[in-house]
C-alpha positions in Angstrom: 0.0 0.0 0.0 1.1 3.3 -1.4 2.5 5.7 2.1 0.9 9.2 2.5 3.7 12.0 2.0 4.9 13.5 5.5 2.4 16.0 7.1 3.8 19.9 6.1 4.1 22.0 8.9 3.6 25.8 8.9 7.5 26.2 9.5 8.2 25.1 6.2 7.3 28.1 4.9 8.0 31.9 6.4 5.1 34.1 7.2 4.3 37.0 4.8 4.3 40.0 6.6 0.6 40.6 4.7 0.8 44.6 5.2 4.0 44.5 3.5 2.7 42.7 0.5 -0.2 45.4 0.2 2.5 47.9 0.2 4.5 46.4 -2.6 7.3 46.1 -0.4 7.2 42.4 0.0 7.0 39.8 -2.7 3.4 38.7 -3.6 4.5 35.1 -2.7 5.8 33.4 0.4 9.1 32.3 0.2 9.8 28.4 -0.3 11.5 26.4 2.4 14.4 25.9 0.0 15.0 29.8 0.1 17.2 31.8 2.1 15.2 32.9 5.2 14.9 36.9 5.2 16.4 38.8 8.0 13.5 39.7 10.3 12.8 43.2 11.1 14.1 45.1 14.5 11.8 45.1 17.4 9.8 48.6 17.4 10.2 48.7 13.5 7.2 48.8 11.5 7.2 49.4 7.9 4.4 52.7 6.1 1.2 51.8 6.6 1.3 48.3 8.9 0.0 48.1 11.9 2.5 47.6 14.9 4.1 44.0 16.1 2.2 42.6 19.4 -0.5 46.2 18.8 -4.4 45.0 18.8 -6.7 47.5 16.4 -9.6 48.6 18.1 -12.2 46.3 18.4 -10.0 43.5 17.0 -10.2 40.6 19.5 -6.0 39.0 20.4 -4.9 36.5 18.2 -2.6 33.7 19.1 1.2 34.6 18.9 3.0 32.2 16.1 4.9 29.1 16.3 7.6 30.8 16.1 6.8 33.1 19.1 5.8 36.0 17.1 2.0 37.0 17.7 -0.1 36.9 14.0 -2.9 39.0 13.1 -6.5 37.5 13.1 -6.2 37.6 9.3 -2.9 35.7 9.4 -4.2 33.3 11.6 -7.8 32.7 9.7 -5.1 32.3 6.5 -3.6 29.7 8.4 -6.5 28.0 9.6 -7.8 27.7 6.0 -3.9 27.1 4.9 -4.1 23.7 7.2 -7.4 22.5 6.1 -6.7 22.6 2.1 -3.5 20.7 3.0 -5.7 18.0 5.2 -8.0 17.7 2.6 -5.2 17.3 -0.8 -3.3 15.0 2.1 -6.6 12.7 2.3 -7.0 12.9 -1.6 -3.2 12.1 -1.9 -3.1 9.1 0.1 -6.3 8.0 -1.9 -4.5 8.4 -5.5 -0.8 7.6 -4.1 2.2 9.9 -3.9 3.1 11.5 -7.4 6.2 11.2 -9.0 7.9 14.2 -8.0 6.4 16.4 -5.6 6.2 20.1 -6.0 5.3 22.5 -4.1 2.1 24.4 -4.3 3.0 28.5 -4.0 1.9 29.9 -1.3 -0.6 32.5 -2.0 -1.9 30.1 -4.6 -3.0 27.7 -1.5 -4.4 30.8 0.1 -6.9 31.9 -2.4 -7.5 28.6 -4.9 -10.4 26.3 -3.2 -9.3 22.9 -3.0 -9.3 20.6 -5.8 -12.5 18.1 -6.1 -13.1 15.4 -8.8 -14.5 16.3 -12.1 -18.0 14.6 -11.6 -18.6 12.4 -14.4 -20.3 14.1 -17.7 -24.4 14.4 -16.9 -26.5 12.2 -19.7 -28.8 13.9 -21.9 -31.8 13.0 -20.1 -30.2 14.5 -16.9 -29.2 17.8 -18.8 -32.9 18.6 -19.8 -34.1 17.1 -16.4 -31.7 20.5 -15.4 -32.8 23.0 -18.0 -36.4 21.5 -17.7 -39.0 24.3 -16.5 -41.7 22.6 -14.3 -44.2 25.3 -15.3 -43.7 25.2 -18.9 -46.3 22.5 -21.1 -44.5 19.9 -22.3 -44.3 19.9 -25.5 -46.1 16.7 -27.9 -43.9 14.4 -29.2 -43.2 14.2 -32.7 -44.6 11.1 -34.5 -42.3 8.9 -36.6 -42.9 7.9 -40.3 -44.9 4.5 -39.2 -46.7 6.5 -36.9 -47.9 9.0 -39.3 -49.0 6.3 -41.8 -50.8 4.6 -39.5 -52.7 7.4 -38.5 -53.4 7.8 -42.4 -54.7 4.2 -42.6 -57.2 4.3 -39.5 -58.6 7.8 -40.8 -59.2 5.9 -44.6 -60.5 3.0 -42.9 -62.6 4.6 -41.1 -64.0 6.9 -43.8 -64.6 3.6 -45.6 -66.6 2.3 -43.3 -68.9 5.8 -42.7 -69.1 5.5 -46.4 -70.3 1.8 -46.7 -73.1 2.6 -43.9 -73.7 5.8 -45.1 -73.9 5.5 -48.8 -77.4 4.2 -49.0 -78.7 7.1 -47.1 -76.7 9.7 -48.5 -78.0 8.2 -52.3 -81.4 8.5 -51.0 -81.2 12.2 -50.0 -79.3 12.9 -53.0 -82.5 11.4 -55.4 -85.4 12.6 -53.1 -83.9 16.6 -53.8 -82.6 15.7 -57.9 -85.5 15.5 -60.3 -85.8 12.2 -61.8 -83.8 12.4 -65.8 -86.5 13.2 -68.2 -86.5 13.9 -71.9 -88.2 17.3 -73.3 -91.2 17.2 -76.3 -92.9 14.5 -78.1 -89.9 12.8 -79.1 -88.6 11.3 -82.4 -89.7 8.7 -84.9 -91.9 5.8 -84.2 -91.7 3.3 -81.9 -94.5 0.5 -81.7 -95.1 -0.1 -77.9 -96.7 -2.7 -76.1 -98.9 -3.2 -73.0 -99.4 -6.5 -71.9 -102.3 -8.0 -69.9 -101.6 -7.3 -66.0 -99.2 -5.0 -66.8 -99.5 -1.9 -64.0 -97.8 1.2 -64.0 -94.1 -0.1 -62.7 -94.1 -2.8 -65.3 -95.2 0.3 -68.2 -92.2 2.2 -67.1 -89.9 -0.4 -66.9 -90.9 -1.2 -70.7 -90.9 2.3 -72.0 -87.2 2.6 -70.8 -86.3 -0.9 -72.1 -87.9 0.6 -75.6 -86.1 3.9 -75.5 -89.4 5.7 -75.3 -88.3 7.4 -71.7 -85.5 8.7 -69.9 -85.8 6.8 -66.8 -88.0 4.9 -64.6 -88.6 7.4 -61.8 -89.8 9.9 -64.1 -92.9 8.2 -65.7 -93.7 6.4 -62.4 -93.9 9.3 -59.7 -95.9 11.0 -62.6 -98.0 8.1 -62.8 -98.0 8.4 -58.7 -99.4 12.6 -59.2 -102.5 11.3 -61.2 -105.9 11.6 -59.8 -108.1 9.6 -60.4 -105.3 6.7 -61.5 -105.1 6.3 -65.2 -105.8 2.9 -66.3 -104.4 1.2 -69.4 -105.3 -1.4 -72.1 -103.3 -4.3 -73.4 -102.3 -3.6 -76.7 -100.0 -2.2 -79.1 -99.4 2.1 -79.7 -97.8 4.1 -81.7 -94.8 5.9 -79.7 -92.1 8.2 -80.5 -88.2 8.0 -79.0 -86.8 10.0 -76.5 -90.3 11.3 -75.3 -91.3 13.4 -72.3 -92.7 11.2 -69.6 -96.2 13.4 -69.6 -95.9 13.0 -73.7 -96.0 9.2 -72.8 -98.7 9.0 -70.4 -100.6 11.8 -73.0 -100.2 9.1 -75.9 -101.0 6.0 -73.8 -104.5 7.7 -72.8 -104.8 8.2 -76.2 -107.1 6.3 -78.2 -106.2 7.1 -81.1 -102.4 6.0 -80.8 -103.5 2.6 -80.2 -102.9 0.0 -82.7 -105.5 -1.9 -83.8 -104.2 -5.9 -85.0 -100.7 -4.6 -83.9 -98.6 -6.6 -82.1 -94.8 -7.3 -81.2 -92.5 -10.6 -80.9 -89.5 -9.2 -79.9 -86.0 -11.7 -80.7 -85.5 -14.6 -78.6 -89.0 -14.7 -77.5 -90.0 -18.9 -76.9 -93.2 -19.4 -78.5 -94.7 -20.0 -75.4 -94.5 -16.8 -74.6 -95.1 -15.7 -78.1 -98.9 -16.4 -78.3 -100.4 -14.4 -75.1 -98.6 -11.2 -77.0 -100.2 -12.3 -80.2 -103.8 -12.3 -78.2 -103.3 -8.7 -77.4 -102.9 -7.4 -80.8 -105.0 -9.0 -82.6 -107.9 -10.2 -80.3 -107.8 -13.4 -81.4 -107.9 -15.4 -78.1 -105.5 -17.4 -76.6 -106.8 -20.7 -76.8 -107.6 -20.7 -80.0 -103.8 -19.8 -80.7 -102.4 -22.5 -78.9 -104.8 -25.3 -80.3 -103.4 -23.8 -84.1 -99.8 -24.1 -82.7 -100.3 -27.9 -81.7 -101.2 -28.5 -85.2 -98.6 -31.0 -86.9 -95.9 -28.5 -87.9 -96.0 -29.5 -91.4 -99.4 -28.6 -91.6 -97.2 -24.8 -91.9 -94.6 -26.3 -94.2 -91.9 -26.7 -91.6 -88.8 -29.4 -92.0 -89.8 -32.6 -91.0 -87.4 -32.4 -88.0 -89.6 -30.1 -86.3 -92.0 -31.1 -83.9 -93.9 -27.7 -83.1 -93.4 -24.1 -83.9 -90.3 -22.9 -81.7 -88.0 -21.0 -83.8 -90.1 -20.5 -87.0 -92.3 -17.6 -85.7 -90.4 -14.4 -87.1 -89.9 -11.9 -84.5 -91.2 -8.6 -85.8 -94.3 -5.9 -85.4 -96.5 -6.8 -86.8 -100.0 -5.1 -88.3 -102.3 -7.4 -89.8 -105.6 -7.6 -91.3 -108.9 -8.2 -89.4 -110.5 -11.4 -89.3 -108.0 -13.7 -89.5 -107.9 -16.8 -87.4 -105.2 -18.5 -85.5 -104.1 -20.6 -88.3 -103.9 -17.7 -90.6 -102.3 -15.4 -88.1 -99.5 -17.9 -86.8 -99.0 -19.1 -90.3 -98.1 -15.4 -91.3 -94.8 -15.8 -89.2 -93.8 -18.6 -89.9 -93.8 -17.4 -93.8 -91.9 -14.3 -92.6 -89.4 -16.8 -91.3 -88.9 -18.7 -94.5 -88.5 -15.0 -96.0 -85.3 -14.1 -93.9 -83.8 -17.5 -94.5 -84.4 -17.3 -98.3 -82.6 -13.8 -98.0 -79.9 -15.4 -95.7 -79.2 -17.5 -98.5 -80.3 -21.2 -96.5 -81.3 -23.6 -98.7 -84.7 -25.3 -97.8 -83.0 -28.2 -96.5 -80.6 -26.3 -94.5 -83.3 -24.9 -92.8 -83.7 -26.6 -89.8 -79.7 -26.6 -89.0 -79.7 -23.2 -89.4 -82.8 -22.2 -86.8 -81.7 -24.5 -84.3 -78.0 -22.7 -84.3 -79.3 -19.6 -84.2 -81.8 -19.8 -81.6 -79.2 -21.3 -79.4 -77.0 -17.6 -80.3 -80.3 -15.5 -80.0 -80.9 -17.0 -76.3 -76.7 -16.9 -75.5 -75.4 -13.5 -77.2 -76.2 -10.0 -76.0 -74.4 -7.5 -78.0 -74.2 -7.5 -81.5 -70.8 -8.3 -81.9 -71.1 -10.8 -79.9 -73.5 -12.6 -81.8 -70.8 -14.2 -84.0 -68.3 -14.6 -81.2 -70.8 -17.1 -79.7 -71.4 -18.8 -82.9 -67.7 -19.3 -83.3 -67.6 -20.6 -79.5 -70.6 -23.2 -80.5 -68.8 -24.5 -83.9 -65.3 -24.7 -82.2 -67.1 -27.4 -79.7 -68.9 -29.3 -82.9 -65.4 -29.4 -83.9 -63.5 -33.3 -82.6 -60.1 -31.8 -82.9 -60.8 -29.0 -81.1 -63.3 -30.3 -78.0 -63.1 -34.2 -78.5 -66.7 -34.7 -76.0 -68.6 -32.7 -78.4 -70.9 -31.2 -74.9 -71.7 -27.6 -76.0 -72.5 -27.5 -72.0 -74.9 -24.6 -72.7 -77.2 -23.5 -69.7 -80.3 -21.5 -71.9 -81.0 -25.0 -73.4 -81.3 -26.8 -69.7 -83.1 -24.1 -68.9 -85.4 -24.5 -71.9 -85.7 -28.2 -71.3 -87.3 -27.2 -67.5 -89.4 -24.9 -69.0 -88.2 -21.4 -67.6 -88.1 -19.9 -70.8 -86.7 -16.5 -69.1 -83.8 -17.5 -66.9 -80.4 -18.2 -68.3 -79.3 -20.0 -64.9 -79.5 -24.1 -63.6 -78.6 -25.9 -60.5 -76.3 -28.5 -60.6 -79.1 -31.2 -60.3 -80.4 -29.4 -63.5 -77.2 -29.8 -65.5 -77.2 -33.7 -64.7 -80.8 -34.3 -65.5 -80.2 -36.8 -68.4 -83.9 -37.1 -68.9 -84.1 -33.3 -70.1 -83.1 -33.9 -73.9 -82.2 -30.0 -74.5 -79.5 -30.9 -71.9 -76.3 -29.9 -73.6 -74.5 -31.3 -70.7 -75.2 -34.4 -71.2 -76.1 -34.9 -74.9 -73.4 -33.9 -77.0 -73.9 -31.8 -80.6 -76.6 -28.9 -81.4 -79.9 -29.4 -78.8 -83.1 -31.3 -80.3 -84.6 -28.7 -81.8 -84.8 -24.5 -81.4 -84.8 -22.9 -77.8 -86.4 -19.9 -79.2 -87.7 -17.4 -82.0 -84.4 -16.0 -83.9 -84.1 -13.0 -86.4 -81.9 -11.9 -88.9 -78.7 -11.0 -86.8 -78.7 -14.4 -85.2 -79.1 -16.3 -88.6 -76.4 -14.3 -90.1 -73.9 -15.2 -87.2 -74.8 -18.8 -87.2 -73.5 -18.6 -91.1 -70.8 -16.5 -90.2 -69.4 -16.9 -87.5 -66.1 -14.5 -86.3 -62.8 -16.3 -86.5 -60.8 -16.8 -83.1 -60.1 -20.0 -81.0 -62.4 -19.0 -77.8 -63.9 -22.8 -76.6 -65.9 -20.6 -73.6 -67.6 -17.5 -73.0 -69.9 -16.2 -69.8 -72.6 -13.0 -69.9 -71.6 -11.6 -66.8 -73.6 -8.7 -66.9 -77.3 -9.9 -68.1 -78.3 -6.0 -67.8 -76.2 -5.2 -70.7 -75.1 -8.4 -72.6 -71.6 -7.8 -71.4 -69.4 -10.9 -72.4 -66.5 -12.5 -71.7 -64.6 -15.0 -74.0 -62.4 -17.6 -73.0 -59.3 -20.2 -74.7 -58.7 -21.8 -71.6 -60.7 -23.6 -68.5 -58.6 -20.9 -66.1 -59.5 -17.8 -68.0 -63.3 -18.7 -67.6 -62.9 -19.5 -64.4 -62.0 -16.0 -63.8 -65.0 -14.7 -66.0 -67.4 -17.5 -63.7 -66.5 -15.4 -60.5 -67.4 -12.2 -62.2 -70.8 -13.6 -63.4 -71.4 -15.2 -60.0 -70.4 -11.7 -58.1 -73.0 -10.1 -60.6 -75.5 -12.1 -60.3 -75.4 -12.4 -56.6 -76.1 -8.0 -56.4 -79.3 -9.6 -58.7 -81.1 -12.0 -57.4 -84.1 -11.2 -59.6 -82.1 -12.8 -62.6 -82.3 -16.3 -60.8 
């Protein structure tokens, strides 16, 4: 263990006469030990200005004579008192850090008026430093959010403005169409359009028609005028001359118009199943039902049709039709089906192409939607005849199973439906063209099934049934996709089946 130096006594170093220092006659510092000792003044000397050896100043209390018996002033000895307790204190620092290498000697007056050294405390942290500068009255300020943070934030805000959206779009549409006037066209409209009203039709199902026939702008505004009548009109089955793009009061005008209505008029519009073909028949021409459907259960070629066909389906020419009074239902029904051997003969189908022909195209009319699309199916159809091309020869077409059951106005089946083997119009199951037409065709339809568009699709889906939307296929993955977008639209349209 490292020694502590020897204790320094106060007779190591001389006294400075303090008053002589003030006067400049003394040296500012206190001779070493090493130095020569100075000669000490005679007794009754005292140098300008000092106060007298072994003399007290007024009020100044004694102080203690020196070690060397000469008395020191209460200054002096308050100098020394401090003198001894700086060198107690470096002594008990010394002996903690061990002797240095070479000692020297601290000057005197610097051991007078420096404070003794302490240890440099160790550098304060950050946190410490504004703990210091901190003031305890002033708000603490927020702290600022990070990149994550921020985005965050920006995705709860958009999520949750999603979700006020979804709950609040309804209501929100609502107000928006309860305050905006229904779209409306202006005048009488344009042209002619021959309109039909059917029997049990009411008001909703007359403005659904006239916007399906372009003869209004929109729903709303025909039916809330129909809603403002009073007393309520009330309409007659029939057909009536119309215009395009006609005012809704222009519409109602001309519907309680006698004189608009049509008499022996009557529409079949394209694709229509002859089933549903003969009650519109009985509204134009008064002819009644019954007496229609016992004419079309007549042996079909008691009308001249091929001897593959086994009733009327697909040989009633959809058209409007104004015919003379007095016919019967022979006459009447046997006037479409010569308007049907008319567009084939200007098709160019030979007579005994005929039945081919109808069957195809009643399959497009019932599948295609838009125009262009009419010989996209056709090419879909014929690429499945084809061995090379789909060796089980299934056109797998669900307007023909639906046929089959007998709902002539869905395009949809179940599963169960599509494996019904007893349904012979079950393309699922019976390979080549179905047994015989699934509906009426017209001209597009027969000139698609003889021309069909070239291309390599071997699927296609109508995913949107509002607007004939289609999507073609060359692979089982690609309609897959195309399924899920039909299934998705038909799902926000139940009403489609």
């Amino acid at each position: 263990m490292t020694q502590p130096p020897p204790e320094r006594h106060d007779s190591d170093r001389a006294t400075a006469d303090w008053h002589a220092m003030l006067a400049g006659d003394a040296p500012v510092r206190a001779p070493r030990a090493a130095d020569a000792a100075p000669p000490r003044p005679a007794a009754g000397a005292t140098p300008t200005g000092a106060t007298p050896t072994g003399a007290t100043p007024t009020g100044a209390t004694p102080t203690p004579p020196a070690a060397e018996g000469q008395p020191m002033t209460r200054r002096e000895a308050r100098e020394a008192e401090q003198r001894r307790a700086a060198e107690a204190e470096a002594a008990a620092v010394l002996a903690e850090a061990g002797p240095p290498a070479e000692e020297v000697p601290l000057p005197f007056f610097d051991s007078i008026v420096a404070e003794p050294a302490a240890p440099e405390p160790a550098r304060p942290s950050r946190a410490e430093r504004r703990a210091v500068n901190a003031d305890p009255y002033e708000p603490e300020k927020p702290k600022r959010r990070g990149a994550w943070g921020c985005l965050i934030g920006l995705l709860v805000v958009i999520a949750l403005g999603a979700v006020a959206f979804f709950f609040l779009q309804g209501p929100i549409n609502a107000v928006i169409e309860r305050f905006t006037p229904a779209e409306d066209y202006e005048g009488a409209g344009t042209g002619e359009v021959v309109f039909m009203i059917h029997d049990g039709d009411v008001g909703s199902d007359i403005a659904t028609n006239l916007v399906d026939g372009g003869v209004t702008a929109s729903y709303d505004a025909f039916y809330d005028l129909l809603l403002e009548q009073s007393p309520e009109p009330e309409f007659h089955p029939g057909a009536y001359q119309l215009a395009e793009k006609m005012s809704a009061q222009a519409a109602l005008d001309a519907l309680q118009d006698p004189a608009t209505k049509l008499e022996n008029t009557f529409v079949i519009p394209e694709g229509t199943a002859t089933v549903d073909a003969l009650p519109l028949i009985a509204e134009g021409t008064g002819v009644p039902l019954s007496e229609l459907e016992g004419a079309a259960a007549e042996p079909p070629a008691n009308y001249g049709l091929p001897a593959e066909a086994t009733n009327l389906e697909g040989f009633l020419f959809p058209a409007t039709y104004t015919l003379d009074p007095g016919l019967d239902a022979h006459a009447v029904l046997q006037t479409l089906v010569d308007r049907q051997f008319e567009a084939l003969d200007a098709a160019g189908v030979a007579p005994e192409d005929r039945w081919g022909t109808i069957v195809l195209a009643a399959l497009i009319q019932r599948e295609a939607g838009l125009r262009d699309d009419f010989y996209k199916v056709s090419r879909v159809f014929q690429n499945r005849l084809d061995p090379n091309q789909w060796e089980s020869g299934l056109l797998e077409s669900d307007a023909t199973v639906a046929y089959g059951t007998g709902n002539t106005h869905l395009v949809t089946t179940t599963d169960e439906e599509r494996e019904n083997a007893e349904n012979r119009y079950n393309t699922y199951v019976h390979p080549g063209l179905p047994v015989g037409p699934i509906s009426n065709p017209g001209d597009l339809a027969i000139d698609a099934a003889l021309h069909p568009a070239d291309g390599p699709w071997l699927f296609f889906v109508t995913w949107n049934l509002d607007t004939g939307e289609t999507i073609f296929s060359e692979t089982v993955e690609q309609h897959d996709v195309a399924v899920e977008k039909w299934l998705a639209w038909m799902e926000e349209h139940p009403e489609y089946g």
